[in-house]
PyMOL Python script that loads the backbone (N, CA, C, O; Angstrom):
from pymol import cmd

cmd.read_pdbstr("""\
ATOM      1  N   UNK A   1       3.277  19.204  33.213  1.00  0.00           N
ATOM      2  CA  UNK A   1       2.131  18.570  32.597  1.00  0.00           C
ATOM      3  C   UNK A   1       1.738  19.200  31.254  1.00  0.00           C
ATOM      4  O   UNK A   1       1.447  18.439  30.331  1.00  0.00           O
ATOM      5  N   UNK A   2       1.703  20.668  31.047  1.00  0.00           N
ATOM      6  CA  UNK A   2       1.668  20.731  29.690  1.00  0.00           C
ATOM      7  C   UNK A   2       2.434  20.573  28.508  1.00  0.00           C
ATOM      8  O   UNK A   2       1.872  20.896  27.462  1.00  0.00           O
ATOM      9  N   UNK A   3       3.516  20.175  28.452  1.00  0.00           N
ATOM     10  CA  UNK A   3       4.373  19.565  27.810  1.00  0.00           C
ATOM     11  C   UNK A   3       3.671  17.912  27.325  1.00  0.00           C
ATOM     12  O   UNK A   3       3.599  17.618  26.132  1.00  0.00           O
ATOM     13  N   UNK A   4       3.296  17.154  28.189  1.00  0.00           N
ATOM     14  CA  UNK A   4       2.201  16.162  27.838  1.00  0.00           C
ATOM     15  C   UNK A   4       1.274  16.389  26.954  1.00  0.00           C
ATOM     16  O   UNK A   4       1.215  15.690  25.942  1.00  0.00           O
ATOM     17  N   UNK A   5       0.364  17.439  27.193  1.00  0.00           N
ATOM     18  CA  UNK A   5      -0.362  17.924  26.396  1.00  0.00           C
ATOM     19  C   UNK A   5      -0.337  18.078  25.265  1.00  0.00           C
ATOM     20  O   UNK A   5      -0.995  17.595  24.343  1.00  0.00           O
ATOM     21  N   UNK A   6       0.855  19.138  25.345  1.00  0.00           N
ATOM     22  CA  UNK A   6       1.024  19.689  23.592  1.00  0.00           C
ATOM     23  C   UNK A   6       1.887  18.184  22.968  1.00  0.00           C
ATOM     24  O   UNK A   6       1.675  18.205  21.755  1.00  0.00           O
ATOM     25  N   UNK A   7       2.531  17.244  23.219  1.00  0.00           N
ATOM     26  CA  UNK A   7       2.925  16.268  22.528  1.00  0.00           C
ATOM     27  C   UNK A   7       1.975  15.471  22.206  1.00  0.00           C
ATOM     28  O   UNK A   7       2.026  15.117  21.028  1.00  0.00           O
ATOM     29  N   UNK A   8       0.405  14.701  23.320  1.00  0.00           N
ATOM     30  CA  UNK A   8      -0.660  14.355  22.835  1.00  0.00           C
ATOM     31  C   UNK A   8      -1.112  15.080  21.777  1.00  0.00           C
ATOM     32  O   UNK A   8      -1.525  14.498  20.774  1.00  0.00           O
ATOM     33  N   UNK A   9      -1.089  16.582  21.876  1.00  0.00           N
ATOM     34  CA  UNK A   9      -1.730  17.395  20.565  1.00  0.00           C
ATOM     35  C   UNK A   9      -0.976  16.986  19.517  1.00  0.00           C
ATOM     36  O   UNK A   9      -1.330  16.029  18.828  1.00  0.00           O
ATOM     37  N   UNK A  10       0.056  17.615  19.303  1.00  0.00           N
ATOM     38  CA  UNK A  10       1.186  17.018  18.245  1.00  0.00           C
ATOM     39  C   UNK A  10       0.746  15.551  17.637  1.00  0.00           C
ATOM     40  O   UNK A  10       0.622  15.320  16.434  1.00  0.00           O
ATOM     41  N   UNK A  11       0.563  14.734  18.557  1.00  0.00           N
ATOM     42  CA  UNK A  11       0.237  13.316  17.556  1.00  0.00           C
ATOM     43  C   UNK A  11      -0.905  13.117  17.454  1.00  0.00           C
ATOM     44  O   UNK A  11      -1.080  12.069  16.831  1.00  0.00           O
ATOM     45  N   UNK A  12      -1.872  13.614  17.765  1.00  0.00           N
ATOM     46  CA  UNK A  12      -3.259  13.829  17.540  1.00  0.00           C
ATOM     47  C   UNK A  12      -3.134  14.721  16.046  1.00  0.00           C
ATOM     48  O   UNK A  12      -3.297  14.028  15.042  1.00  0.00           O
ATOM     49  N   UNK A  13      -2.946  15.730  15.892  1.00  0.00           N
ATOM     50  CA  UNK A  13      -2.710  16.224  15.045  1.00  0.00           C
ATOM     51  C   UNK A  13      -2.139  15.262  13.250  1.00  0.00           C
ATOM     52  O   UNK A  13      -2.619  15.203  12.118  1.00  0.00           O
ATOM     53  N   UNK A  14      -0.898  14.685  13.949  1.00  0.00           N
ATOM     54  CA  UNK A  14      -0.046  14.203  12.691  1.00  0.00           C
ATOM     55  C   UNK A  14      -1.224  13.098  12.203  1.00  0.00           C
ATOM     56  O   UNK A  14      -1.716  12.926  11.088  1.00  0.00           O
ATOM     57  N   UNK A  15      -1.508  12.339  13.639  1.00  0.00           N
ATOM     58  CA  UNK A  15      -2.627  11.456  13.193  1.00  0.00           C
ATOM     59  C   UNK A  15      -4.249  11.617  12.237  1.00  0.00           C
ATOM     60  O   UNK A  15      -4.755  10.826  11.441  1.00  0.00           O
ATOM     61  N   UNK A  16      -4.623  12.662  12.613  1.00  0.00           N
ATOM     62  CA  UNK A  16      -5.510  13.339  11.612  1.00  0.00           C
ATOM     63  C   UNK A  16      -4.713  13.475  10.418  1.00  0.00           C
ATOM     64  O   UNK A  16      -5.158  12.838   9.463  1.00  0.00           O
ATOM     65  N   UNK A  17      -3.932  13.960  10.264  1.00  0.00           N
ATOM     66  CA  UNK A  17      -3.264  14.332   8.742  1.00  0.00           C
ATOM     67  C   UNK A  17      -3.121  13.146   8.207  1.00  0.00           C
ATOM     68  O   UNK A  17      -3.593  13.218   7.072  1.00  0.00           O
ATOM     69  N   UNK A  18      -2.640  11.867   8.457  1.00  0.00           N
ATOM     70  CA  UNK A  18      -2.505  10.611   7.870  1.00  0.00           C
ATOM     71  C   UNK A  18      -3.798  10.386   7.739  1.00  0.00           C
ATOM     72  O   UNK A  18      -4.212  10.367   6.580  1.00  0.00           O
ATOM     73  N   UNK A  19      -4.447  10.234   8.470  1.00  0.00           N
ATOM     74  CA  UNK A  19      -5.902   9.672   8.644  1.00  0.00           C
ATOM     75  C   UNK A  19      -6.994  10.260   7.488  1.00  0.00           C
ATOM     76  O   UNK A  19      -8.015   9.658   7.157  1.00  0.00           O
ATOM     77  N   UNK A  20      -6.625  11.364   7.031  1.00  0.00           N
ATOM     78  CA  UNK A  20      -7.122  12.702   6.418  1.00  0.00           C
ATOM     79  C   UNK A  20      -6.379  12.468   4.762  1.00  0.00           C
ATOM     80  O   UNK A  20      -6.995  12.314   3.707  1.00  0.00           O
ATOM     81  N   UNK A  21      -5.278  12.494   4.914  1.00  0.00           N
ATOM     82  CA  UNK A  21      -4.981  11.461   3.621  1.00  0.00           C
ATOM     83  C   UNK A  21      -5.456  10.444   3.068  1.00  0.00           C
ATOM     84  O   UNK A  21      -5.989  10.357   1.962  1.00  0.00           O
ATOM     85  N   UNK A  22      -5.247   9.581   3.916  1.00  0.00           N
ATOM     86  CA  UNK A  22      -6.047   8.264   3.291  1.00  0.00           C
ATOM     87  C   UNK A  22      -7.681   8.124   2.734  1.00  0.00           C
ATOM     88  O   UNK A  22      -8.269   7.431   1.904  1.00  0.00           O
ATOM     89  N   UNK A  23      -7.920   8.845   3.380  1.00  0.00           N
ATOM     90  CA  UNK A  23      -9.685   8.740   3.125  1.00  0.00           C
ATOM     91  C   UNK A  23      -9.365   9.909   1.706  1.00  0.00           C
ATOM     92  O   UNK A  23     -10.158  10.053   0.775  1.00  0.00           O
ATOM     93  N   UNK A  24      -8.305  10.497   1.809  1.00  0.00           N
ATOM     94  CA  UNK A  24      -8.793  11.170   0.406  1.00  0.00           C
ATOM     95  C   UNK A  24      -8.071  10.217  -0.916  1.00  0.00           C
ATOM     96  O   UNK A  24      -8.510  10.168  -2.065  1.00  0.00           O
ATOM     97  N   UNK A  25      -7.224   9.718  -0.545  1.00  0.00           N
ATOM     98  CA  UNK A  25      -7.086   8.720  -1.756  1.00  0.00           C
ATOM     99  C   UNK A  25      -8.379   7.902  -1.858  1.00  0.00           C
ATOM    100  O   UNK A  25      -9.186   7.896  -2.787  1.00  0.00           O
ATOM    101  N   UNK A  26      -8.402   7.323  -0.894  1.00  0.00           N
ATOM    102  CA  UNK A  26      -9.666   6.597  -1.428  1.00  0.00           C
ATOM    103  C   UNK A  26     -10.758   7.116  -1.902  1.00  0.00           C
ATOM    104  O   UNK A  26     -11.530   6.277  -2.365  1.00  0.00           O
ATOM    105  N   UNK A  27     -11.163   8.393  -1.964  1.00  0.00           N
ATOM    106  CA  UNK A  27     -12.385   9.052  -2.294  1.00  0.00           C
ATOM    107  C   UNK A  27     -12.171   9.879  -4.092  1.00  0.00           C
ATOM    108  O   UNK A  27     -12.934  10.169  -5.013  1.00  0.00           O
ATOM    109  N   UNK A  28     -10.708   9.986  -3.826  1.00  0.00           N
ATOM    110  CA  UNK A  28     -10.408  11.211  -4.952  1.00  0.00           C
ATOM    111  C   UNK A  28      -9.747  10.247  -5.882  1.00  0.00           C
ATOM    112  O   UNK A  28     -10.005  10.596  -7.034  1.00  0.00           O
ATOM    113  N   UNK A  29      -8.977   9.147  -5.852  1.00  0.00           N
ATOM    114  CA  UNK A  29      -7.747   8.282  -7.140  1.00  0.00           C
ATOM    115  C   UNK A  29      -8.475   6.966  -7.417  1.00  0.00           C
ATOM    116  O   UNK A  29      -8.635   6.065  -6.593  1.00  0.00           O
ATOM    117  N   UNK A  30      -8.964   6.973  -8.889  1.00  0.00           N
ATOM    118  CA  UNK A  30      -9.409   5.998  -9.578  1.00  0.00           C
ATOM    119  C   UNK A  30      -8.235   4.866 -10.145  1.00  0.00           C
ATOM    120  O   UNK A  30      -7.558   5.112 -11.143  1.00  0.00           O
ATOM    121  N   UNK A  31      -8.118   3.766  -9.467  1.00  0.00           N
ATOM    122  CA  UNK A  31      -7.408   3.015  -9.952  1.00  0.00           C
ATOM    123  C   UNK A  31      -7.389   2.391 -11.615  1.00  0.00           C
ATOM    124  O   UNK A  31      -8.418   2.009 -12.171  1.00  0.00           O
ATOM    125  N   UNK A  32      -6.340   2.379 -12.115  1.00  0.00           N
ATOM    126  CA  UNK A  32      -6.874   1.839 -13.758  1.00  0.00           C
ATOM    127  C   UNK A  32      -6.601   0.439 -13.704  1.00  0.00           C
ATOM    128  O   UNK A  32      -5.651   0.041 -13.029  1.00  0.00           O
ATOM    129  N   UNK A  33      -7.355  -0.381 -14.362  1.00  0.00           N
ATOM    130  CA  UNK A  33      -7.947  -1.702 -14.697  1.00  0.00           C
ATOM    131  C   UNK A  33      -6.973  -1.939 -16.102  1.00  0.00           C
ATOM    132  O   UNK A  33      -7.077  -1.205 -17.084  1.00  0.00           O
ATOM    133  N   UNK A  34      -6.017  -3.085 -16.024  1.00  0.00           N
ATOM    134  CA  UNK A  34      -5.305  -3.192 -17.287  1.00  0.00           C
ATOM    135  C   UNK A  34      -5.093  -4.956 -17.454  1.00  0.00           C
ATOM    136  O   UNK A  34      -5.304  -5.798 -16.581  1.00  0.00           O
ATOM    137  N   UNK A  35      -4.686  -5.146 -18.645  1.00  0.00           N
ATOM    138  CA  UNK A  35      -4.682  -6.675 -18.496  1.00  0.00           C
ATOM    139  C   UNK A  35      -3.129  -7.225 -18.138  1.00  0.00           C
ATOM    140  O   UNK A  35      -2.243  -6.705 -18.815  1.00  0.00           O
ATOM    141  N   UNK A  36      -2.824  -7.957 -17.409  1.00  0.00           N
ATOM    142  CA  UNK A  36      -1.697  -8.036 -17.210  1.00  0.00           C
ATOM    143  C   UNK A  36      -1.168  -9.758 -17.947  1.00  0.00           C
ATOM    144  O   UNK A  36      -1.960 -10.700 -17.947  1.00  0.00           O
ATOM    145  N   UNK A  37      -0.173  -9.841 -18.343  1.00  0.00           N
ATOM    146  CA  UNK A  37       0.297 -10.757 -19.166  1.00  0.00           C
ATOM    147  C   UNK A  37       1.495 -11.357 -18.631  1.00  0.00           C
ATOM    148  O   UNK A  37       2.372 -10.493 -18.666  1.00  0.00           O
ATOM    149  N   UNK A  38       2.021 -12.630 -18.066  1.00  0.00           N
ATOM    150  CA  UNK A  38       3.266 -12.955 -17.499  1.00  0.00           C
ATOM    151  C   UNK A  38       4.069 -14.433 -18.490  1.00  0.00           C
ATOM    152  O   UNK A  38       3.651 -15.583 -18.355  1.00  0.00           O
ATOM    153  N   UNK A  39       4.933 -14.160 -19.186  1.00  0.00           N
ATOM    154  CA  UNK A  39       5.678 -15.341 -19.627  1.00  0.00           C
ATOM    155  C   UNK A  39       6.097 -15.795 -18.322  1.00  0.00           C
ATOM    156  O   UNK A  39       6.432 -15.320 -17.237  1.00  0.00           O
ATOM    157  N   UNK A  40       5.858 -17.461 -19.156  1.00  0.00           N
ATOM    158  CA  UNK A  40       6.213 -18.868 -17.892  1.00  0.00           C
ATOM    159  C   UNK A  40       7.550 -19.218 -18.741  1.00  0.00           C
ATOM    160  O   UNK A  40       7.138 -19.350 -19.893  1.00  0.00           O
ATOM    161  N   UNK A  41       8.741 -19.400 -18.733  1.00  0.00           N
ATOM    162  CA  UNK A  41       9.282 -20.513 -19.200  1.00  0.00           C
ATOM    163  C   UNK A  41       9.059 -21.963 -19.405  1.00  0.00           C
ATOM    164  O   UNK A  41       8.627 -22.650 -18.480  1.00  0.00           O
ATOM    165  N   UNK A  42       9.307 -22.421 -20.469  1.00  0.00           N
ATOM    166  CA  UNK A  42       8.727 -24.205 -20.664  1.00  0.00           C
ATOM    167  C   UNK A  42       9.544 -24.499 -20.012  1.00  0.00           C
ATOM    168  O   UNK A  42       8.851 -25.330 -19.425  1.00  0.00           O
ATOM    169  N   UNK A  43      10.759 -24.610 -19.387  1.00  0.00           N
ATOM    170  CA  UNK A  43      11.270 -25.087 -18.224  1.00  0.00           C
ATOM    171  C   UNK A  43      10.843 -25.864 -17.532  1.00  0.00           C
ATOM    172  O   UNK A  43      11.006 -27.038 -17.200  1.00  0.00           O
ATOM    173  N   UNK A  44       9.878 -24.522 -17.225  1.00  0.00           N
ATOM    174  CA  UNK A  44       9.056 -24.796 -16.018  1.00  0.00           C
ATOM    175  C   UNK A  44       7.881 -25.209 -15.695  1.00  0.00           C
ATOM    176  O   UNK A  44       7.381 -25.196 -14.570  1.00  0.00           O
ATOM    177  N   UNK A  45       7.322 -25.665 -16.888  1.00  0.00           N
ATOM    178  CA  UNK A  45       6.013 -25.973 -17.055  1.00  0.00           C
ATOM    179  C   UNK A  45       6.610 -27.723 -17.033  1.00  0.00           C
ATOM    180  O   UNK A  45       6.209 -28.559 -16.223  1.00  0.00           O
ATOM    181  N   UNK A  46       7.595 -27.971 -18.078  1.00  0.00           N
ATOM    182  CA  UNK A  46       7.504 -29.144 -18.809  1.00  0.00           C
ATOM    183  C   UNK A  46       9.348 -29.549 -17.845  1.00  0.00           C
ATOM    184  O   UNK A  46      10.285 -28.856 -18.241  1.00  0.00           O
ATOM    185  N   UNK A  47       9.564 -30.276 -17.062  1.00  0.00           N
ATOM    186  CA  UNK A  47      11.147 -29.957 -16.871  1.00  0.00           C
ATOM    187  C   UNK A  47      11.457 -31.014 -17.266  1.00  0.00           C
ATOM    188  O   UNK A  47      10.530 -31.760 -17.582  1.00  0.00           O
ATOM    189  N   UNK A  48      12.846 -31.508 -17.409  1.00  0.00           N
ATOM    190  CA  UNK A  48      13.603 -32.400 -17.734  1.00  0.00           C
ATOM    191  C   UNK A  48      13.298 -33.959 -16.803  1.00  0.00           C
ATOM    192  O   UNK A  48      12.897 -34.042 -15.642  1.00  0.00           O
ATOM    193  N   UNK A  49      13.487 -34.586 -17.330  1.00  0.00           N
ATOM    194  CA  UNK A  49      13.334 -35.932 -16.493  1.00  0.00           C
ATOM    195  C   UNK A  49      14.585 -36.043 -16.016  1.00  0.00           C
ATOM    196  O   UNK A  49      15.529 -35.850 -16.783  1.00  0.00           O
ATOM    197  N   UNK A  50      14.803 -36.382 -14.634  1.00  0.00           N
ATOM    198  CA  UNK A  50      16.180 -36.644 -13.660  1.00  0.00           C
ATOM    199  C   UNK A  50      16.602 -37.688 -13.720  1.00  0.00           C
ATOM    200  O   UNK A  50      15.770 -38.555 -13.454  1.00  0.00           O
ATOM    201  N   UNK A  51      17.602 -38.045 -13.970  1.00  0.00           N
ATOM    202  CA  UNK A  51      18.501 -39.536 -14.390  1.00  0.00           C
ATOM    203  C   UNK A  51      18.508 -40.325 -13.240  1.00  0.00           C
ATOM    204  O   UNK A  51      19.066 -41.422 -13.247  1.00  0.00           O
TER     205      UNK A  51
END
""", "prot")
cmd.dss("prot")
cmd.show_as("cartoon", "prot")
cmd.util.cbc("prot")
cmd.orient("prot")
């Protein structure tokens, strides 16, 4: 039975550490705001008429 244990601990553990990460990205990394720009091809806007 303690072999159970210490593997519940073990992922209890790893799980805090992920868990413990995340909340620090979100608290500590400012995302940057940029304008983003995408060419369309006229292709594809305007296409050929099909015979």
């Amino acid at each position: 039975m303690p072999t159970l244990f210490r593997f519940l601990f073990i992922l209890t553990a790893i799980a805090g550490v992920i868990y413990g990460s995340m909340v620090a990205l979100v608290l500590l990394v400012e995302p940057r705001e940029r304008e983003v720009s995408v060419r369309v091809p006229s292709e594809r806007l305007n296409p050929a008429p099909k015979k």
